[in-house]
BARO-64898 format. One line per field, with one value per residue (C-alpha): z, x, y; residue in one letter. Coordinates in nm, 4 decimals. Last residue first. Example, Ala and Ser with C-alpha at 12.3 -4.5 7.8 and 13.67 -1.06 7.14 Angstrom:
REM residues 2
zz <- c(0.7140_0.7800)
xx <- c(1.3670_1.2300)
yy <- c(-0.1060_-0.4500)
type <- c(S_A)
REM end
This chain:
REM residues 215
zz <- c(9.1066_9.2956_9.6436_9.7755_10.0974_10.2122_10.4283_10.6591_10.7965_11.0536_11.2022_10.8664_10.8625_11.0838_11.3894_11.3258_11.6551_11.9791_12.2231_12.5874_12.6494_12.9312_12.6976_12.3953_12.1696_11.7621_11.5503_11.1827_11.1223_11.0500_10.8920_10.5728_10.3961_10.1434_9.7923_9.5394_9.2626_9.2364_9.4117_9.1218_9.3253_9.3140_9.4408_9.7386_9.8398_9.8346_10.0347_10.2945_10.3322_10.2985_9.9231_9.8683_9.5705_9.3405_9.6430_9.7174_9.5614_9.8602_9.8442_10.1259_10.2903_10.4352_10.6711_10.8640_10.4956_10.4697_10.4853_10.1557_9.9425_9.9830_9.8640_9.5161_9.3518_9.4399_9.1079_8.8991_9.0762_9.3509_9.4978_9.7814_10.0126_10.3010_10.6044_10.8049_10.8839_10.8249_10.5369_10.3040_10.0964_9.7295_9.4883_9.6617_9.5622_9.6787_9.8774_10.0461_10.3294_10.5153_10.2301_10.4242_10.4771_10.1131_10.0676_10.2945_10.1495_9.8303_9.4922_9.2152_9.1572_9.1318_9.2809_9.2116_9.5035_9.4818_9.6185_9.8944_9.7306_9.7071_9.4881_9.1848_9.3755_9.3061_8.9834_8.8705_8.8931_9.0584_8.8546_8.8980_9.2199_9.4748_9.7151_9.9428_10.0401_10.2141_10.4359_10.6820_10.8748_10.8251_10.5143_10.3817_10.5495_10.3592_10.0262_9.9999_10.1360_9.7934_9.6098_9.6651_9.6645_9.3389_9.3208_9.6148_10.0248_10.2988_10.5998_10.8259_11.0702_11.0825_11.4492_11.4229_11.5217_11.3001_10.9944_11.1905_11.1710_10.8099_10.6748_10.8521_10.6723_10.3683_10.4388_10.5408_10.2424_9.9702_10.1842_10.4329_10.4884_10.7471_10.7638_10.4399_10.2446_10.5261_10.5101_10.2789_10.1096_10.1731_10.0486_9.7968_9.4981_9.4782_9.5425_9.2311_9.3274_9.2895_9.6633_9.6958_10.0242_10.3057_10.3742_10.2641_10.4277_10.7059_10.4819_10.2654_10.4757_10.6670_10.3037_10.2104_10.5545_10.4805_10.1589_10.2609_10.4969_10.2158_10.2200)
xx <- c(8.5545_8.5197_8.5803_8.8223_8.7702_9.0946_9.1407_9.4074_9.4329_9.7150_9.8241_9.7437_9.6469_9.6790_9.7863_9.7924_9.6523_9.5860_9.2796_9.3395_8.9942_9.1700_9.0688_9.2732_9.1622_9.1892_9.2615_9.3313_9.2554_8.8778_8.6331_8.7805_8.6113_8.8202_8.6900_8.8487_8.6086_8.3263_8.0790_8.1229_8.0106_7.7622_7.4258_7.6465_7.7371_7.3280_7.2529_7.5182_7.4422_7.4437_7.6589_7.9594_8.1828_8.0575_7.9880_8.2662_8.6012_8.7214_9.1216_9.2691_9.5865_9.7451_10.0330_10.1498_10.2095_10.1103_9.7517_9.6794_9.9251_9.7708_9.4788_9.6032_9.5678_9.3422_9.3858_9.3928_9.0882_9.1575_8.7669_8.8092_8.5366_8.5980_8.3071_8.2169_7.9094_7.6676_7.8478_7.9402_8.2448_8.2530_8.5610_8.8763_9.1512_9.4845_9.8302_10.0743_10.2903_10.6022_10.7283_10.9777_10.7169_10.6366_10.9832_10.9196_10.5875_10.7466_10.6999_10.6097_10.2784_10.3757_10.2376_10.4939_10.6979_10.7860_11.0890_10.9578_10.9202_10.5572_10.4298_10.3177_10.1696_9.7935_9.8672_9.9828_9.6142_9.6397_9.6252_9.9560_9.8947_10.1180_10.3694_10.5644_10.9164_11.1653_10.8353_10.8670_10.4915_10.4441_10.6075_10.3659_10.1155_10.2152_10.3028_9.9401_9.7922_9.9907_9.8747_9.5274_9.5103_9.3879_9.1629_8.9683_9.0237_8.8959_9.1021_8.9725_9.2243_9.0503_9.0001_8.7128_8.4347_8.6286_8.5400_8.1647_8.2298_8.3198_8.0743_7.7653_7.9779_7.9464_7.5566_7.4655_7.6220_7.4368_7.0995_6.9773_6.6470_6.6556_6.8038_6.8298_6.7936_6.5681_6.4744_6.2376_6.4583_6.3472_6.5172_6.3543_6.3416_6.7424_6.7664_6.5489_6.2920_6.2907_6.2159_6.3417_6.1277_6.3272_6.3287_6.6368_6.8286_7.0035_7.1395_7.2556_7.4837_7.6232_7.7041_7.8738_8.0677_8.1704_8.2742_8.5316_8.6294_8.7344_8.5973)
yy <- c(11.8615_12.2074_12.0642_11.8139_11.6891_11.5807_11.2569_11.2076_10.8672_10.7708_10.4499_10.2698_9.9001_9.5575_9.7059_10.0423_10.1758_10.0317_10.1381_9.9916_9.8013_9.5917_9.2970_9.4256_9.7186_9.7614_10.0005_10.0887_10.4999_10.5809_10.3484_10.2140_9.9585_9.8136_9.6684_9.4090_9.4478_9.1936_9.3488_9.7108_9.9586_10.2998_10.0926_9.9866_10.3514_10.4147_10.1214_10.2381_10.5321_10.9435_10.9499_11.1559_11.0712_11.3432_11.6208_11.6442_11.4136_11.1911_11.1990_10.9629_11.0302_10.7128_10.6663_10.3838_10.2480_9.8927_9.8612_10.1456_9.9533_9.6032_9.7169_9.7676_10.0834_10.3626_10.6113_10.3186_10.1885_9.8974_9.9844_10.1806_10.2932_10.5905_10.5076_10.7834_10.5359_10.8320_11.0008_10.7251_10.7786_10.6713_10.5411_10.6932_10.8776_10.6972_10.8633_10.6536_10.7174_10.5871_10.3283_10.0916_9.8560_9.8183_9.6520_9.4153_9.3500_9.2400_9.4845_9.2471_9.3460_9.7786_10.0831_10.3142_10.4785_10.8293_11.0165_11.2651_11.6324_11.7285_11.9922_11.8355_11.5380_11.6701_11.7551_11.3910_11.2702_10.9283_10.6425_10.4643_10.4587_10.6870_10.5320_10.8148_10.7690_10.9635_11.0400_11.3600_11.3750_11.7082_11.7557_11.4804_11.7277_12.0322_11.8604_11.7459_12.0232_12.2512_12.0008_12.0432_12.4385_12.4496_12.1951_12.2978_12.1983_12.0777_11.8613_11.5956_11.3857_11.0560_10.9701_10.7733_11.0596_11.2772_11.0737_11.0946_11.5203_11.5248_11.2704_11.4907_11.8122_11.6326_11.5572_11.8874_11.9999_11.8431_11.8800_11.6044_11.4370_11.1467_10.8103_10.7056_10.3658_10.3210_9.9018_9.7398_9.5389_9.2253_8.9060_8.6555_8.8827_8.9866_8.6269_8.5075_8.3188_7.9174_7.8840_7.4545_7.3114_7.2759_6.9018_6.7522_7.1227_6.9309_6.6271_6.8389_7.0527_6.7545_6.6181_6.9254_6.9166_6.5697_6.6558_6.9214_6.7401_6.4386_6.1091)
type <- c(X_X_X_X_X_X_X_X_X_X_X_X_X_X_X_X_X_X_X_X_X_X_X_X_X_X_X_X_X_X_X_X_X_X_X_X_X_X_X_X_X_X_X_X_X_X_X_X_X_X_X_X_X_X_X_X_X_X_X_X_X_X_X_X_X_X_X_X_X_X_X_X_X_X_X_X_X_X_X_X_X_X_X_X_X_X_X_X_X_X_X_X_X_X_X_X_X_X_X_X_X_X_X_X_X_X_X_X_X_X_X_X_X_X_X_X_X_X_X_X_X_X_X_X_X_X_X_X_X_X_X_X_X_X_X_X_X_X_X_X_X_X_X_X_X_X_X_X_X_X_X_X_X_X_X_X_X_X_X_X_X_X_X_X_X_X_X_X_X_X_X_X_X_X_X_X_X_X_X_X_X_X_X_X_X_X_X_X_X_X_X_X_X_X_X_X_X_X_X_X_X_X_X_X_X_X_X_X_X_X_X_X_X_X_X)
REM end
């Protein structure tokens, strides 16, 4: 016998007498929690995402269509990348004005080679203004997740007011569950027992995200 099977069997064995609930499971869990907290106008709650993507240490920028690439070749200028990856989705205005070489999202590119890509810019697929929380769902203009936890840089486009919801129950209402999705909650970091904050351990050092306006 197999772990695997003696774990199933354990399992059995401790539910024998719970009667069977033939209800569906969207039917046999409540839902009767806040799907908001509080009554907020379009703008109240982007500027609420705003200041809680602060909150993490997300640096915040705002921004229209026009002036889009222009932010994105100022703060890839900042930062100095030879290389920048950029899904194969991602509107080609926005890196019109940016000079590091680009990287294309691609399956057979090996992590080593992703680690010498310095930034990577994605769109997004809904942000949630009281958790701060950026989602990605692998979308052509997103691509893989493996390319947004590589790069020690990441700037993240969030279209406003489209891709702005106030919570969580609304942002899961707007996915697909069986896309690959990342939860982003300011820049990757992590603290050890003395409670020293570390970033970029096991994703991006630095998160920029642009609030784009007029979409």
């Amino acid at each position: 016998m197999s772990s695997r099977e003696r774990v199933l069997g354990r399992v059995r064995r401790a539910l024998a007498d719970v009667p069977d609930d033939a209800r569906p499971y969207e039917e046999a869990v409540a839902r009767d929690y806040l799907r908001e907290h509080g009554q907020r106008s379009v703008r109240e709650t982007v500027d609420l995402l705003a200041e809680n993507l602060a909150e993490y240490r997300a640096v915040v920028h705002r921004t229209d269509e026009e002036e889009l690439p222009l932010l994105i070749m100022r703060l890839l200028a900042r930062r100095g990348p030879r290389y920048v990856l950029v899904p194969p989705g991602l509107p080609p205005e926005w890196m019109s004005a940016a000079d590091p070489t680009r990287v294309h999202d691609r399956a057979v590119s090996t992590p080593h080679e992703l680690d010498r890509v310095e930034s990577v810019v994605t769109g997004c697929a809904v942000a949630v203004a009281e958790t701060g929380t950026i989602v990605l769902d692998g979308s052509p203009d997103q691509g893989r997740r493996r390319i947004t936890l590589i790069p020690d840089h990441h700037i993240c486009v969030v279209r406003v007011p489209d891709q702005v919801v106030s919570s969580v129950p609304e942002a899961l209402e707007r996915i697909d569950p069986e896309r690959p999705l990342t939860w982003i909650s300011g820049p990757s970091a992590t603290s050890d027992i003395e409670l020293d904050r570390v970033e970029g351990v096991h994703g991006p050092r630095t998160l920029e995200v642009v609030l784009l306006s007029g979409s």
